[in-house]
Every structure is written in C-alpha cells, then in structure tokens.
C-alpha positions as CSV (number, residue, x, y, z in Angstrom):
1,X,-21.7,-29.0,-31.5
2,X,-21.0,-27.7,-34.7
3,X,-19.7,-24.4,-33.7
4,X,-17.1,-26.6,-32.1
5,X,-16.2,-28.8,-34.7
6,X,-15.8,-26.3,-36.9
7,X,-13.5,-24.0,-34.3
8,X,-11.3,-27.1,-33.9
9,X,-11.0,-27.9,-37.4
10,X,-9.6,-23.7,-38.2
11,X,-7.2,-24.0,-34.7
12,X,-5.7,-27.5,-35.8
13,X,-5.1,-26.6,-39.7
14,X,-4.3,-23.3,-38.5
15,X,-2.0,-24.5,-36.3
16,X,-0.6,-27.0,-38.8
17,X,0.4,-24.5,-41.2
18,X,2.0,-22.1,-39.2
19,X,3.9,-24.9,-38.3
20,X,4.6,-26.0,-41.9
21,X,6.3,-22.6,-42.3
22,X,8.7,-22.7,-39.6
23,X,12.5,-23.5,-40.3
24,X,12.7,-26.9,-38.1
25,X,11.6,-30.3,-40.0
26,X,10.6,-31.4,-36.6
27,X,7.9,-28.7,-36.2
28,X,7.3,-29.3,-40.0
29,X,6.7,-33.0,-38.9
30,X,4.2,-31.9,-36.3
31,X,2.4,-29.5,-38.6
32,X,1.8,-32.4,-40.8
33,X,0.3,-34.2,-38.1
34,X,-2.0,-31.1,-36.8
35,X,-3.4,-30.4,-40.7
36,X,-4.0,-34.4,-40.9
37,X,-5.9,-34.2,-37.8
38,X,-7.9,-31.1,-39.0
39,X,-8.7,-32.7,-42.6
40,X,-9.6,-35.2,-40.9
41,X,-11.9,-34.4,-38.1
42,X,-13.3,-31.8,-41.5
43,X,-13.9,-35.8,-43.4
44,X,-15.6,-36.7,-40.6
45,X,-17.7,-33.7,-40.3
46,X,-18.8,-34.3,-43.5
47,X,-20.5,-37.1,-42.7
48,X,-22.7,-36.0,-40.7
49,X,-22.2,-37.3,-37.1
50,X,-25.5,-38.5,-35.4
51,X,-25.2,-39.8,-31.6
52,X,-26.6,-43.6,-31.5
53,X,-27.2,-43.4,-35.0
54,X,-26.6,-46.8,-36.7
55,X,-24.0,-46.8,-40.0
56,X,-26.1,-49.3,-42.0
57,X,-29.8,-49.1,-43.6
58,X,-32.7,-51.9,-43.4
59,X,-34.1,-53.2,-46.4
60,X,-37.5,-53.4,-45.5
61,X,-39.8,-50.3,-46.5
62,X,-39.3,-46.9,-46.3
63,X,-36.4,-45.6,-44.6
64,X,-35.7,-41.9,-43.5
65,X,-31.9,-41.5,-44.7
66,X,-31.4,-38.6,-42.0
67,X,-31.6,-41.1,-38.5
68,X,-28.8,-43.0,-40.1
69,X,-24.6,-42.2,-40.2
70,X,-22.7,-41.7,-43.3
71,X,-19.8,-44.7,-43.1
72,X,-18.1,-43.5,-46.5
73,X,-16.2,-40.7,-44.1
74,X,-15.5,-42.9,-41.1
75,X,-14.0,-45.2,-43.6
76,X,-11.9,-42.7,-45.1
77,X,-11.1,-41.3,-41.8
78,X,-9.8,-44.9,-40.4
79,X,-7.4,-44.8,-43.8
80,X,-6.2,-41.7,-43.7
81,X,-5.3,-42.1,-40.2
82,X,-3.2,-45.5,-40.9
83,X,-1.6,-43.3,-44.1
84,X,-1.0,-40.6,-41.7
85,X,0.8,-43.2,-39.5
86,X,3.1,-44.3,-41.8
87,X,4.1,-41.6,-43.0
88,X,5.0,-39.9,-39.8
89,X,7.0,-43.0,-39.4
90,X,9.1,-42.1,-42.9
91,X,9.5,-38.8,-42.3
92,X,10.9,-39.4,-38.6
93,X,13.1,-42.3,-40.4
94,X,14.5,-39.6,-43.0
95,X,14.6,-36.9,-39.7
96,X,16.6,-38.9,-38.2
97,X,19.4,-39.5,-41.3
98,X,19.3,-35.8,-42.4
99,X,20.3,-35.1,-39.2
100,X,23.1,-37.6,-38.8
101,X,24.7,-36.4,-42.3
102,X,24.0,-32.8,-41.7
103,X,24.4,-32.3,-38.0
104,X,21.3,-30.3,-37.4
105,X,17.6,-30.4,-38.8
106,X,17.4,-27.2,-39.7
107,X,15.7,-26.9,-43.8
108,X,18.4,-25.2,-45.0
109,X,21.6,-26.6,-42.9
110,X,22.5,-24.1,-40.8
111,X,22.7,-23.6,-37.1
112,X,20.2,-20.0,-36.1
113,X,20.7,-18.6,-32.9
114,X,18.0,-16.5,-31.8
C-alpha cells in the first residue's frame, strides 16, 4: 500500500511539473491540477491512513493513539481541494481573456508550428 501511494505521489508531481514547463497555459493549467493532486494525496499520506479506523479518540482510559486516523490531514486535504477549485476556476477565467486579446494561449504570444 505504501509502495503505491508513494509511486502515485512521484508520477502525479512528476507529471505536474513537466507539465508546468511546457509552452501552453492550458497544459500549465493541468500541471497545476496534477502537482495539487500529488501534494495532496502526499498530505494525506501523512496522516497515516488506517482502514475502519475511527478519526476521533474516547476519553475514557487509556487509549492506543496508533488504531486511530489523523483528521488534521483530511482536513487540510478537504481545503486544499476547495482552494484548488477555485483557483482552477481563475485561471480558466484569465485563460480564457488572454486568449481573446492575444489570439492564442501560447506563454509568450506566438503561434509554434511543430
């Protein structure tokens, strides 16, 4: 399992970056989104998942902190995904306008042909 996790989190911010390094704001956009993914499934990681676990401790006596799930990451996790949300949402808004002044969404202005 965490052999898994932790190959998922290097292909999506691997992914992400060589997308942040390419020409087109829409792959940029998307390379965003695939390192926000990767941090985040990393945050959640963090946190040690547990199957069946419950988030919250009893009062009562002792209690072993290991059978029990972190919330502090899931938490952070839920934010960061509403953050990332919006501001996929701006950057599509401002996509969408640099494109209708420019003509093309390339970084620097100009048309490539490959």
């Amino acid at each position: 399992m965490t052999l898994i996790l932790a190959l998922a989190i290097g292909v999506l911010i691997g992914s992400g970056l060589w997308l942040l390094l390419r020409p087109r704001t829409f792959q940029v956009i998307c390379g965003l989104q695939l390192l926000s993914y990767g941090v985040n499934l990393f945050i959640f990681g963090v946190g040690r998942p547990v199957v069946g676990a419950p988030p919250v401790m009893q009062k009562a006596g002792f209690v072993d902190p290991s059978a029990y799930a972190d919330p502090v990451p899931q938490a952070l996790v839920l934010t960061a995904i509403v953050i990332s949300f919006a501001t996929t949402a701006l950057f599509l808004v401002v996509l969408l306008a640099a494109r209708g002044a420019t003509g093309t969404d390339h970084v620097d202005g100009r048309e490539r042909r490959p």
